[in-house]
N, C-alpha and C positions, 0 to 999 in steps of 0.2 A: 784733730782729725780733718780731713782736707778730701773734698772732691775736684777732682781736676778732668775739664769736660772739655775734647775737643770737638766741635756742635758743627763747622762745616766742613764739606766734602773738596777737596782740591786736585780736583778736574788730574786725575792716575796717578798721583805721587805719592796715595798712599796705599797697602796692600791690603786691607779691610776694605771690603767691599763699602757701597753708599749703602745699601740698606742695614747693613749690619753697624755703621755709624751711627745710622739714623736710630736704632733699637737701643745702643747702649748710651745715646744720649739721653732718649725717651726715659728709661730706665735711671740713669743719674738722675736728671732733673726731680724725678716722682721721689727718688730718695731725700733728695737736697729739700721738698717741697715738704715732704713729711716729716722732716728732722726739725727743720728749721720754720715751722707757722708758729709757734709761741710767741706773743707779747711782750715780751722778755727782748727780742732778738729783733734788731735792726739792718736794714739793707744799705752796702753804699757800694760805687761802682766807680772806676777809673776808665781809664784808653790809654791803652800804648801802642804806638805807632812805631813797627819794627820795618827797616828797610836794606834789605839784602844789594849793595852797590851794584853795577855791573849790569851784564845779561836777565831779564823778562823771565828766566825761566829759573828753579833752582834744582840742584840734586835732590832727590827723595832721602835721603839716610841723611844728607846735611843739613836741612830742614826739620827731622824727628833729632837730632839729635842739639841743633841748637833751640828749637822747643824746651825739651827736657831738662836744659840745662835753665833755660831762662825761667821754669817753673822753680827748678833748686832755687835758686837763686830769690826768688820772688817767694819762696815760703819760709826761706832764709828771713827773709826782713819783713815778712806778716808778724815773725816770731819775736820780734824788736816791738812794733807798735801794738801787738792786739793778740796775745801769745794763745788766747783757746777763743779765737777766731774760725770762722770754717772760711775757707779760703774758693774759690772757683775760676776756673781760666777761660774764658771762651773763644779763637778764633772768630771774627765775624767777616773778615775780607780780604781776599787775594786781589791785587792792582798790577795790572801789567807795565813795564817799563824796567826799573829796577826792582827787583821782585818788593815788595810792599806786604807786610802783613797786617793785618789791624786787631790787636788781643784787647781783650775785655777781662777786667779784673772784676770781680762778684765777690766781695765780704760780709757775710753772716756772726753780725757782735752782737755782746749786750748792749744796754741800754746805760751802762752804769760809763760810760768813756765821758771824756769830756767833750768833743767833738766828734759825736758820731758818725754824720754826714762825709767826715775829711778822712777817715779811717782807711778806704781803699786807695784815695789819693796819697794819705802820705806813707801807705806800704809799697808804690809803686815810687814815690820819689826817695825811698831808702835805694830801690832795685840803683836808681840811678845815679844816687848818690857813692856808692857800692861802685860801677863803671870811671867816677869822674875820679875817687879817691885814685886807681890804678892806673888812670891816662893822668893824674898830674905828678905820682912817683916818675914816671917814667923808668920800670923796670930798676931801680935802688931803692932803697932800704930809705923811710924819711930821715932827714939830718935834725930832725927835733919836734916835739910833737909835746903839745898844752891841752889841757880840760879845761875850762871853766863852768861855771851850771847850767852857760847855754848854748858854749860851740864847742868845736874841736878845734883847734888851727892845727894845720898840719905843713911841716916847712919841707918843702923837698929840696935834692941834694945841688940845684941851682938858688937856691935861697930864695925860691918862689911859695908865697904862702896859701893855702887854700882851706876856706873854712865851712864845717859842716855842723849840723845839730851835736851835740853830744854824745847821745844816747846811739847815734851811728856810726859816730868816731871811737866813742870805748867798745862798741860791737864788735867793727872790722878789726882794730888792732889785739884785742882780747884772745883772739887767737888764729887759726890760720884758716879757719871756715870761709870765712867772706873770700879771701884772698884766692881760696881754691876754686871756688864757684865762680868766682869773674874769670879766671882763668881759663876753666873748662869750656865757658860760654866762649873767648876770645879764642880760643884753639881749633874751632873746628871751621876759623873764616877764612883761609888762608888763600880759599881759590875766589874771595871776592875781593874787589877793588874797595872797598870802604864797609861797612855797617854802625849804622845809628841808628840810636831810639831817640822817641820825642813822647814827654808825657805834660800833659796841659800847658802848654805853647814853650816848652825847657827842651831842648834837641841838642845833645850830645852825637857826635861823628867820630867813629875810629877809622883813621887809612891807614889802608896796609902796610906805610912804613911804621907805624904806628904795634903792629900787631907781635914783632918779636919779643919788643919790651915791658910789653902789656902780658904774654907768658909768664915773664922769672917773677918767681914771688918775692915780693917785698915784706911779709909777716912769718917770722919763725913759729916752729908749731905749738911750742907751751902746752902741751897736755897737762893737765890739774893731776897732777899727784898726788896730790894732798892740802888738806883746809886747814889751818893753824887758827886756834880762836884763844887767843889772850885770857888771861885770868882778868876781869869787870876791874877797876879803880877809879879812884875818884878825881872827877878834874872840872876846873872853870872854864870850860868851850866860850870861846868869843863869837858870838853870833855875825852874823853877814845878813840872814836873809831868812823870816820865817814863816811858814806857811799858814797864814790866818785864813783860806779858802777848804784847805782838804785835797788839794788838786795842785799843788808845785810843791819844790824841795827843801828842810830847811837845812840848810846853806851856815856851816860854821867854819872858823879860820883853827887850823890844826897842823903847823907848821907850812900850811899851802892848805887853798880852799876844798873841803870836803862838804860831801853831802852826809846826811845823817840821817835814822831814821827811829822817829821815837818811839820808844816799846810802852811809855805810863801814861798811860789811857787818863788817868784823872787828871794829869798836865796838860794833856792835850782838850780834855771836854774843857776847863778852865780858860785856854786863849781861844776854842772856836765861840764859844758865849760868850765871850767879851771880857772875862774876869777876869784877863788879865791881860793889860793894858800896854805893859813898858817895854815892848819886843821891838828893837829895830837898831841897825847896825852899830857896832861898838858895845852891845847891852852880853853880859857873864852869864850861861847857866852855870850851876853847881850841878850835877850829875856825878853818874853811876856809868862811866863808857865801858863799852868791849869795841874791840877789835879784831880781825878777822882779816885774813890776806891766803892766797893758793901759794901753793910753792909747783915748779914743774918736775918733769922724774930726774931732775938733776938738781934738787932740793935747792932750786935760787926761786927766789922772788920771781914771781910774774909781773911784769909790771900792771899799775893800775888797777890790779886785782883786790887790792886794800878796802873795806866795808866797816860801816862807824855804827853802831846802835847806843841809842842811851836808851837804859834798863831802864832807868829810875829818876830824876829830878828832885834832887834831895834839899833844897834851899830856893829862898828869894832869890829874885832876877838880881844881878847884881848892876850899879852905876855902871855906862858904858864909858870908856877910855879911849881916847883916840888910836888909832891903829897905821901904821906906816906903809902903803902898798909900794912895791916892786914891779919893774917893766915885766912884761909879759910877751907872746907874739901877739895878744891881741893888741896891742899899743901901736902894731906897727904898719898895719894896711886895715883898710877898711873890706 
């Protein structure tokens, strides 16, 4: 659930009167204040710095409608870091020259995150991340695109690479969501000479030559047709990387690196109390795997849609083996 609150008045551009802004902001906030005082429930706040290129002044319709899009968009990727978060948008300032606006991002989470405090920041460096994926396609389809547990690289079709978190990179390409919503955001600029955002001293600029290519999508739509979940079998997973904290992923080699997520509670209370000791790269579990992938309404493979669960942990850790790694695109720019 999401309150979205635009709190100042901008001198006739909008057709709601000021006092009746001032009422329904009144009114949000008392809700926002009442839902949200539990103990439970943490505050963090961002700044984003939106700058309409060009003439001091902007249309009233192009203004509510790149608003609305930038809220899509921004609750698009609250949904990534903090998915039953309450989200809040504020307006705080109109600057005259190129029109200038200044948003305030407001997140109401639990307390259970790992970084509560960076919760609104890194929903707003998704929003931006989200921009920089489709200004470095430049309107093509990327020529190759890697996961690993903690970037995306993503090669565009000049064999320029650009790398993002993970979890933003299987987001946007997962399917044509993200793609749509930067779109609609980049569609309605077409009577300004540039538009950038800048969020804690990071300032991304789109120019207008910039804005045709930034239209055509670059992610086809992969609608989820359907879930296929494998009949559970038994295999020795080579381990990469395992989560002794509670809070990262454990990381196993499954003809290319996969994340996995484990269902047996009593393996896993045994390696967070220490009983078990021999977890570290090259080291065999014996398991119970399923598998799990979407297919789209034309029964192919989605890609990256693939999901690894071990049921069960059915044996000792086994001796680790040394293991053979292959180039990658991380290998090849920093």
């Amino acid at each position: 659930m999401y309150y979205i609150v635009i709190s100042r008045r901008n001198r006739g551009l909008y057709t709601l009167s000021f006092t009746k802004l001032i009422l329904l902001n009144l009114l949000l906030t008392f809700i926002w204040r009442m839902t949200m005082t539990d103990d439970k429930f943490l505050e963090s706040k961002a700044i984003l710095k939106v700058v309409f290129g060009g003439k001091s002044s902007i249309d009233a319709e192009l203004f509510t409608k790149t608003i609305n899009d930038t809220i899509a968009l921004i609750k698009a990727s609250s949904k990534i870091v903090a998915p039953n978060a309450f989200l809040r948008l504020d307006i705080k300032s109109n600057k005259e020259g190129s029109f200038e606006t200044v948003l305030e991002a407001i997140v109401r989470h639990s307390t259970d995150l790992l970084t509560p405090a960076l919760v609104a920041l890194t929903i707003a460096n998704v929003f931006l991340a989200s921009i920089q994926i489709k200004q470095h396609c430049r309107g093509k389809k990327p020529k190759k695109i890697e996961h690993n547990q903690d970037e995306t690289a993503i090669q565009n079709q000049d064999d320029k690479i650009f790398k993002v978190p993970s979890n933003i990179g299987k987001a946007y390409f997962k399917n044509n969501t993200f793609d749509d919503l930067t779109i609609n955001l980049i569609t309605n600029l077409s009577e300004r000479e540039d538009f950038s955002v800048e969020i804690d001293g990071k300032k991304i600029t789109i120019n207008r030559s910039q804005y045709q290519e930034m239209t055509t999508p670059i992610v086809d739509e992969n609608i989820t047709a359907k879930t296929v979940k494998q009949k559970p079998f038994y295999y020795e997973l080579n381990l990469r990387k395992a989560d002794l904290t509670k809070f990262t992923k454990w990381t196993f080699t499954f003809n290319k690196s996969i994340e996995v997520t484990i269902e047996d509670k009593v393996f896993l209370e045994k390696v967070h109390s220490g009983k078990i000791k021999t977890l570290y790269a090259g080291c065999k579990v014996p398991c119970l795997l399923q598998i799990e992938y979407d297919l789209d309404n034309k029964h192919e493979l989605i890609p990256n849609s693939d999901r690894y669960t071990i049921i069960e942990v059915t044996g000792d850790i086994i001796e680790p083996e040394e293991e053979k790694e292959t180039g990658t695109l991380f290998d090849d720019q920093d």
